[in-house]
C-alpha positions as CSV (number, residue, x, y, z in Angstrom):
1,X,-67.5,134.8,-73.0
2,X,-69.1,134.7,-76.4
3,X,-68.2,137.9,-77.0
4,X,-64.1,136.5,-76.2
5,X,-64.7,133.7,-79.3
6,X,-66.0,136.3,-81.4
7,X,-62.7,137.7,-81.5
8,X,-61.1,134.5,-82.2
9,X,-63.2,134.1,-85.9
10,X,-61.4,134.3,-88.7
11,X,-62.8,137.2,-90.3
12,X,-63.3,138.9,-86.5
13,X,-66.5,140.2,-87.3
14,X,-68.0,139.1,-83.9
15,X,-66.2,142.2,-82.4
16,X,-69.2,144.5,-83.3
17,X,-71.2,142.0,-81.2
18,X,-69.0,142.8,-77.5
19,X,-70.9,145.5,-76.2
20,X,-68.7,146.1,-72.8
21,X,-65.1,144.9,-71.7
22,X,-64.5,143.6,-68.4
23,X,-64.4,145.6,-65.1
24,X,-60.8,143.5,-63.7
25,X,-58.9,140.4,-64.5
26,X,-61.0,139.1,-61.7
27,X,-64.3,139.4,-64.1
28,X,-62.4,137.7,-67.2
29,X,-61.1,134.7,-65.1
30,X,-64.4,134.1,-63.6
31,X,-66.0,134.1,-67.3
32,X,-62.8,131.7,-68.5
33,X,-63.4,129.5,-66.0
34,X,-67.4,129.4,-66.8
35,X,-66.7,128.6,-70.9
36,X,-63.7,127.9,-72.5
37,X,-64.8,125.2,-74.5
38,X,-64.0,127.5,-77.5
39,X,-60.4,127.5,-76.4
40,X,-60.6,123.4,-76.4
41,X,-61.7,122.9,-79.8
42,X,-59.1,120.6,-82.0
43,X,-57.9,120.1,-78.8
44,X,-55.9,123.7,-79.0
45,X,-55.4,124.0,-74.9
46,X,-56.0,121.0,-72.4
47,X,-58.2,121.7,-69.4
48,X,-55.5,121.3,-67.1
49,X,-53.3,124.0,-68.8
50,X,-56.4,126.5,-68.8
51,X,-57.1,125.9,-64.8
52,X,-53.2,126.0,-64.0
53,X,-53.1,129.1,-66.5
54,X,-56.4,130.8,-64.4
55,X,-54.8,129.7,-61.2
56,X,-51.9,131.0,-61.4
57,X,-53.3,134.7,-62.6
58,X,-55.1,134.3,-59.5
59,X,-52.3,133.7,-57.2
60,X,-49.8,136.1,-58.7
61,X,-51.9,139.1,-60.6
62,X,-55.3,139.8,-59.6
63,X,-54.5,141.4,-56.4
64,X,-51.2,143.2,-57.6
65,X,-53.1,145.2,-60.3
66,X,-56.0,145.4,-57.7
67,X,-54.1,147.2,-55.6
68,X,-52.5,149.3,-57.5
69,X,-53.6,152.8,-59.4
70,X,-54.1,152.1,-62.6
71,X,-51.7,155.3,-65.0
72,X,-54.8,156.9,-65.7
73,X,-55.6,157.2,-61.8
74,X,-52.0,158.1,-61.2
75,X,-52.1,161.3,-64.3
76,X,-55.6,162.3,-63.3
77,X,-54.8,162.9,-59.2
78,X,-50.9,163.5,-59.4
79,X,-51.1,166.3,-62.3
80,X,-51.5,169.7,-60.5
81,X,-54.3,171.5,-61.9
82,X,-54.8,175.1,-61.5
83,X,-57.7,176.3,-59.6
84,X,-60.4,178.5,-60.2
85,X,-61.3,181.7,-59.9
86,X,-63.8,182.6,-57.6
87,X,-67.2,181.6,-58.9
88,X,-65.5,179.9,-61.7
89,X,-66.4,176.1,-62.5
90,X,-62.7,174.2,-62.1
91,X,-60.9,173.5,-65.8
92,X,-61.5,170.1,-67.2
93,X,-59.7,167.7,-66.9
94,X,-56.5,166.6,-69.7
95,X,-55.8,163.3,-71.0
96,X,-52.5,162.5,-68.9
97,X,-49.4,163.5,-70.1
C-alpha cells in the first residue's frame, strides 16, 4: 500500500513509484486491511471506521462488481464485428463505442 500513500503527498510525486494497479476491490481491501497506518496519522480515520468502512465493501460490493462484466467486457463481446475473408486474419478489435 505504499504505493496508495504515495498518492496522498502533497506534491504527489510518489505516483511514478506505483508500478501496477490492483486486479479487484478484493486486492485493495486486502492491502487496506494490511497498512493503513498512513490513513491514521493525526488521527485522520479511527480504526473502527476503516474496518466497518472495509467490511461493509465486503458485504455489499466485492461480489456485485465480481459478477458482473465490466463495460469494456460488455463493448468488446456485444459489438458485432465483421468477419473475415477467407484466409484473412479477423480485424482488430475497436475501443468500445
Amino acid at each position: 500500500m505504499q504505493g496508495a500513500q504515495a498518492l496522498f503527498q502533497d506534491n504527489g510525486s510518489g505516483a511514478k513509484d506505483i508500478k501496477q494497479l490492483p486486479g479487484s476491490l478484493d486486492v485493495v481491501l486486502d492491502a487496506l486491511e494490511q497498512d493503513h497506518a498512513f490513513l491514521r496519522n493525526r488521527d485522520v480515520f479511527t480504526k473502527d471506521l476503516i474496518d466497518n468502512w472495509i467490511e461493509y465493501k465486503r458485504k455489499n460490493e466485492v461480489d456485485a462488481i465480481r459478477l458482473r462484466p465490466h463495460p469494456w467486457e460488455f463493448a468488446l463481446y456485444s459489438t458485432p464485428r465483421p468477419s473475415p475473408g477467407r484466409g484473412q486474419p479477423p480485424p482488430p478489435l475497436l475501443a468500445p463505442p
